[in-house]
C-alpha positions in Angstrom: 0.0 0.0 0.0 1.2 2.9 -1.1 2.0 5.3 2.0 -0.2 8.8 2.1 0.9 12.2 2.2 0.5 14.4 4.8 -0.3 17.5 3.0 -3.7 19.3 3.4 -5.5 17.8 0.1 -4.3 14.2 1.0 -5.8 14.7 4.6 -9.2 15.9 3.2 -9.0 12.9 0.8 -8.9 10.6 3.7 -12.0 11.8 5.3 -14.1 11.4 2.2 -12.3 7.6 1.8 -13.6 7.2 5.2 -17.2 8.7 4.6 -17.1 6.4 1.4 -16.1 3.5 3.8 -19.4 4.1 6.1 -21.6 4.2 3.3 -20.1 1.9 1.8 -20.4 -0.6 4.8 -24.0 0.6 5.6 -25.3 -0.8 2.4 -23.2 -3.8 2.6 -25.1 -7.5 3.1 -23.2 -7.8 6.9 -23.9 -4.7 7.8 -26.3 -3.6 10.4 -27.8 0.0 12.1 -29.4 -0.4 15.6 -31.7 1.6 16.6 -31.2 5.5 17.8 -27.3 5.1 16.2 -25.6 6.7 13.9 -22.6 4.4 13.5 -22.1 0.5 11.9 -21.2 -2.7 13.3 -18.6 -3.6 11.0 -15.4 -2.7 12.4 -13.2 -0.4 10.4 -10.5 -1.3 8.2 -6.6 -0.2 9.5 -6.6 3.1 7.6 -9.8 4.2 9.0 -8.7 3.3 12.3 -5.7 5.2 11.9 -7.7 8.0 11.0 -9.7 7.9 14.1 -7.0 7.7 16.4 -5.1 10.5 15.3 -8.2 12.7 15.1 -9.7 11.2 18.4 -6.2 12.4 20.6 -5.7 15.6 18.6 -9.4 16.1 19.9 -8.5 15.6 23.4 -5.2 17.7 23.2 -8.1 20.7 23.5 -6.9 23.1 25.7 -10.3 23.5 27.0 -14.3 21.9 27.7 -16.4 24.1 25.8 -18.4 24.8 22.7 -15.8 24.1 19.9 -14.9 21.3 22.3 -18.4 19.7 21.5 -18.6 20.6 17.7 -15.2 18.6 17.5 -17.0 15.8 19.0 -20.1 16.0 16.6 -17.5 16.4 13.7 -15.7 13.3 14.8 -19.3 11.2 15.3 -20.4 12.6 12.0 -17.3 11.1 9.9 -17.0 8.2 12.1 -20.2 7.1 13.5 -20.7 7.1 17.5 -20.4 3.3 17.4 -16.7 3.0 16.5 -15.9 5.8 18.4 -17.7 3.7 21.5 -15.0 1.0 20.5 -12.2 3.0 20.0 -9.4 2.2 22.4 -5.4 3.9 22.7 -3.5 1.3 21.5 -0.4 3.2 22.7 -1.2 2.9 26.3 -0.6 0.2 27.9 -4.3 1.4 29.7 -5.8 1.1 26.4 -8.3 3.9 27.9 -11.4 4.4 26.1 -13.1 7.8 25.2 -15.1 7.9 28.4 -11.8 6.9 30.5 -9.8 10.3 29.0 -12.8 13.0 29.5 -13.2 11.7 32.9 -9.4 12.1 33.2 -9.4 15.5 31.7 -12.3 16.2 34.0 -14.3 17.7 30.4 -18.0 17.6 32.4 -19.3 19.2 28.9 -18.5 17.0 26.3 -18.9 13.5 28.9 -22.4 14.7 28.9 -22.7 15.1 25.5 -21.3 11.8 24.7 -23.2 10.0 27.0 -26.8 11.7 26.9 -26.2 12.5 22.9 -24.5 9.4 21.9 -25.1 6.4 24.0 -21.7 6.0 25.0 -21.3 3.9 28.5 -20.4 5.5 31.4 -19.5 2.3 33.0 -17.2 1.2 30.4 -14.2 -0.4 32.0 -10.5 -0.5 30.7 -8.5 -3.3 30.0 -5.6 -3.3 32.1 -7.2 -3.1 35.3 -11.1 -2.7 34.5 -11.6 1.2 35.7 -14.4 2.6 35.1 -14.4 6.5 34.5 -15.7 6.8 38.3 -12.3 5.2 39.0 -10.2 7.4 37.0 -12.2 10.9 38.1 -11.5 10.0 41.6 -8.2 9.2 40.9 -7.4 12.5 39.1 -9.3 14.3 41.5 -11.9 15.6 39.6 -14.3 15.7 42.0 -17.0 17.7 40.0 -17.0 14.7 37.4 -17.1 11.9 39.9 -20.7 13.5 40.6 -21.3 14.3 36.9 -20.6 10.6 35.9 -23.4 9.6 39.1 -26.0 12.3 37.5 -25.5 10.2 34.3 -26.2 7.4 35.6 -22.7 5.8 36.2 -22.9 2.7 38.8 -20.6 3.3 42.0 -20.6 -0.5 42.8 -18.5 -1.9 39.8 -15.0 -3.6 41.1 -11.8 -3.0 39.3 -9.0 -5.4 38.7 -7.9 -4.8 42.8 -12.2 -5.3 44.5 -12.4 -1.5 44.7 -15.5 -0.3 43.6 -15.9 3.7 43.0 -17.9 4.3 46.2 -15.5 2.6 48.1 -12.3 4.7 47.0 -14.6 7.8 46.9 -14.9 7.3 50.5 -11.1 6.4 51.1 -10.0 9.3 49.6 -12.5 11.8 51.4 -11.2 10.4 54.3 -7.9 11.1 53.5 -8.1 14.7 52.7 -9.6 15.0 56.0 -6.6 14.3 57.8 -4.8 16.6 59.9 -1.0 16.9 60.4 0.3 17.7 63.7 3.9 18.7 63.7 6.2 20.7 66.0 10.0 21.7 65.7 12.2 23.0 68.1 15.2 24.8 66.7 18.1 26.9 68.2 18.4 30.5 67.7 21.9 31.8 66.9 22.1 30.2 64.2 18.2 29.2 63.7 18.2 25.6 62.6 16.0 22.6 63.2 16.9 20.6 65.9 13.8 18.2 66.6 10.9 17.4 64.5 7.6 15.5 65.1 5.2 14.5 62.9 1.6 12.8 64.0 -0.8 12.0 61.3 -4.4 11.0 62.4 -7.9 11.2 61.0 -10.4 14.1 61.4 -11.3 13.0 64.9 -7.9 12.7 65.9 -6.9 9.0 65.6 -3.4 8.4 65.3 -2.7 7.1 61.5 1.1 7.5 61.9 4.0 9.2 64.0 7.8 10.4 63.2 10.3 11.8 65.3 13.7 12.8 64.1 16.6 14.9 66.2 19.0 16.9 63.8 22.8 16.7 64.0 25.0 19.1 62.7 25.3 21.8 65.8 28.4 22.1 67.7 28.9 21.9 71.8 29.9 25.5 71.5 27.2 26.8 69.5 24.4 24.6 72.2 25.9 26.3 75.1 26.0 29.4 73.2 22.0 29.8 72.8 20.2 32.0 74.7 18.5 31.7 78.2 15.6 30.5 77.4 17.5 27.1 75.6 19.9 26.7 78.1 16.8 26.1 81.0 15.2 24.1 78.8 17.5 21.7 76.3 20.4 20.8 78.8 20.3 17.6 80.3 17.9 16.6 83.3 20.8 15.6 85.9 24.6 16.4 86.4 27.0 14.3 84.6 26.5 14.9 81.2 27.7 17.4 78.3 25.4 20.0 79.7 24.8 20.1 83.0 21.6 21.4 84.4 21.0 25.0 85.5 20.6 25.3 89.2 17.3 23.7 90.5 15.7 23.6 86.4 16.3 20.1 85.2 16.4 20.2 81.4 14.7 17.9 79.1 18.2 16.1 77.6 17.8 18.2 73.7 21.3 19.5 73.6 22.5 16.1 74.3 20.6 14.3 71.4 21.4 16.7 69.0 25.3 16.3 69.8 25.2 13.0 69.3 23.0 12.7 65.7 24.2 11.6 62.8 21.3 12.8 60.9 21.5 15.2 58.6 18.2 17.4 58.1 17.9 16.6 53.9 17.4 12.7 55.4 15.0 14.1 57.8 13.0 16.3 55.2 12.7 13.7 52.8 11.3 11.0 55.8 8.7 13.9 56.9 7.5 13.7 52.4 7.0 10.2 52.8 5.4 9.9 55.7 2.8 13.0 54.5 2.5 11.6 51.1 1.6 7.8 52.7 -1.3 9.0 54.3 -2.2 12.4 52.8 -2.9 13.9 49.3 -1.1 16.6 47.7 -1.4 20.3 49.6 -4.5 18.5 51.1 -4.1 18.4 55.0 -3.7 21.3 57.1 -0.8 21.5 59.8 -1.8 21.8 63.6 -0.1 22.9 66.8 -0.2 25.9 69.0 1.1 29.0 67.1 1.6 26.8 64.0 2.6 29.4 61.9 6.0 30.3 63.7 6.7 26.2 62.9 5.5 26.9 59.3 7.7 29.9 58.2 11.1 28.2 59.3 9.5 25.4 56.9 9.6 27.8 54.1 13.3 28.6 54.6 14.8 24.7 56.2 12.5 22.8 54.9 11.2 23.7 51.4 10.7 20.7 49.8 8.5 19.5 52.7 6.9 22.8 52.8 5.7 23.1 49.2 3.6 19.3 49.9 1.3 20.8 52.8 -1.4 22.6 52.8 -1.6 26.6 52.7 -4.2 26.2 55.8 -3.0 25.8 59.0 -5.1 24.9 62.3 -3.4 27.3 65.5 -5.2 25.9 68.8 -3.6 29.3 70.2 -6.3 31.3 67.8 -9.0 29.5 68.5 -8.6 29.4 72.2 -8.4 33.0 71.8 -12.0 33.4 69.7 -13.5 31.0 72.2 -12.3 33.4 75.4 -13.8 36.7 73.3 -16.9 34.7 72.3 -18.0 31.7 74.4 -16.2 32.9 77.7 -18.7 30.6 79.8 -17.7 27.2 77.8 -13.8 28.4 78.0 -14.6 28.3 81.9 -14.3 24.4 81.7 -10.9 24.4 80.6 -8.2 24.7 83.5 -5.7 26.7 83.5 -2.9 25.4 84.9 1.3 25.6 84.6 2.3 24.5 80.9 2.7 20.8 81.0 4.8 21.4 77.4 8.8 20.2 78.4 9.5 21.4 74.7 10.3 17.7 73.0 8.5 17.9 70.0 6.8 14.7 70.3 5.4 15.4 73.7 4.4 18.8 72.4 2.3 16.8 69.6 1.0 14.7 71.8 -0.4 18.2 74.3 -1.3 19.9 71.1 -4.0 16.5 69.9 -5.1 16.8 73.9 -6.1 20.3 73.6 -8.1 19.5 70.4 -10.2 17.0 71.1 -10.9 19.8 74.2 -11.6 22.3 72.0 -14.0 20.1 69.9 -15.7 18.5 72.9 -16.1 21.9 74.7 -16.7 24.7 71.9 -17.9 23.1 68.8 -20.3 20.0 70.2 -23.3 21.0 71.2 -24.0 21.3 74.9 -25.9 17.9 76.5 -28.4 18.9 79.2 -28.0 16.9 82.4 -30.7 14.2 83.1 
């Protein structure tokens, strides 16, 4: 066969063979039309289905889901016929995604409906390499607008893939999942200001521990620990006599400066634990970070900690704000809470642990609703 040009006229020549082709295979003796269709049964022949392919992705290379979107889509059904669109699969991914499986992918809520409502296509129709549905694939891409688009249309919620997950069931797993909150706390030295400790506790939306990670910095020197200010030295130094940094007089310290002097690890290794263990349990820029003045922790972040930085959220959750609104607004409920000396002994972990505690307070006592007393 003789191989085609690509120049304007030879292109134009093509669509009329494959007009020529439908008519041709209408009219035919094994051909058949069901009702409501525009397209044939019989399947076309390689050129045509070279034809559609390349018109069928430079289609969905669209910058856009709008109205020329659609009258490419009419164009393509007109030349083509909706059915073999409907079987139309890309060969060169190893996916072999249908139609459906690409506009739920591109999250094009315009032209799904139109191929659905307009031109019968399924909105169940599975893949081959692990039977998706487009439910599957909206959900995966995060298109949350089409997951509900694909259910308006009629799409089923309770069809397995390849793995037993139905739609509903990883819709669900990943709403819980951008629920999630990320407590974190850091203590750092002052001159210079670098990390020191980190904690990281992952849990649910009402505060069930998913996952924890601690990690103490190396790096600092004895003389720039005992050169920090007072405020680290009554603190970080070790709880008895005996060690590289004795206790201040009568304030036993919580053993910090000690921990960090003996680390080996360096704070990239740290950084790139703290991604995984976010990215294990929490979507992209999804899940807030919480602690008590969590926005101190979450400008060194910006300048130590970058790459971590850029995977959280831009919300935060600051008990210390909201503690403050419930004092100005609800002063009788804030009554409930006791106030008491700090029980924080500034190891980050502990901190965490203070910072769920007040929480689930804060929850139980200012956002529940009050249960009258039998």
């Amino acid at each position: 066969m003789r191989a085609r040009a690509r120049s304007t006229s030879s292109h134009a020549f093509d669509r009329f063979a494959a007009l020529s082709f439908l008519v041709v295979a209408l009219f035919s003796p094994g051909a058949s039309m069901r009702s409501g269709e525009t397209s044939v049964a019989t399947a076309p022949d390689a050129n045509v289905q070279r034809d559609i392919s390349e018109d069928v992705q430079r289609w969905l290379r669209r910058p856009a889901d709008d109205a020329e979107t659609l009258a490419e889509l009419d164009k393509l059904v007109s030349v083509y016929g909706a059915e073999n669109l409907k079987e139309w699969k890309d060969e060169g991914n190893k996916h072999k995604h249908r139609i459906a499986h690409l506009l739920a992918r591109n999250g094009w809520l315009l032209a799904m409906e139109r191929a659905i409502k307009t031109y019968g296509f399924d909105p169940d129709v599975q893949r081959e390499s692990d039977l998706c549905t487009p439910c599957h694939l909206a959900i995966w891409f995060k298109k949350d607008d089409m997951v509900q688009k694909l259910w308006d249309l009629g799409a089923r919620a309770d069809i397995p893939n390849k793995y037993g997950e139905t739609a509903d069931e990883k819709w669900q797993a990943e709403r819980e999942r951008y629920e999630r909150m990320v407590f974190l706390d850091l203590e750092w030295s002052r001159e210079p200001k670098k990390i020191m400790e980190v904690a990281m506790l992952i849990t649910a939306k009402n505060m069930t521990e998913i996952e924890r990670g601690r990690w103490v910095i190396g790096g600092l020197s004895k003389a720039v620990l005992e050169a920090q200010p007072e405020f680290h030295q009554e603190h970080y130094r070790d709880a008895e006599p005996g060690g590289e940094f004795p206790p201040l007089p009568g304030k036993p310290g919580n053993g910090l400066f000690s921990d960090v002097l003996k680390s080996w690890v360096t704070k990239t290794e740290v950084e790139r634990a703290m991604v995984k263990l976010l990215l294990n349990h929490c979507p992209e820029k999804a899940c807030p970070l919480v602690g008590y003045s969590i926005q101190n922790d979450k400008e060194l972040l910006m300048t130590e900690m970058h790459v971590f930085y850029s995977h959280v959220s831009h919300q935060i959750v600051d008990l210390s704000t909201v503690l403050r609104l419930g004092a100005n607004f609800v002063p009788n409920k804030m009554k409930k809470r006791e106030i008491g000396p700090s029980k924080y002994n500034h190891r980050a972990m502990h901190d965490v642990e203070e910072t769920i505690e007040g929480l689930v307070w804060i929850r139980d006592n200012l956002f529940l609703p009050d249960i009258p007393s039998a």
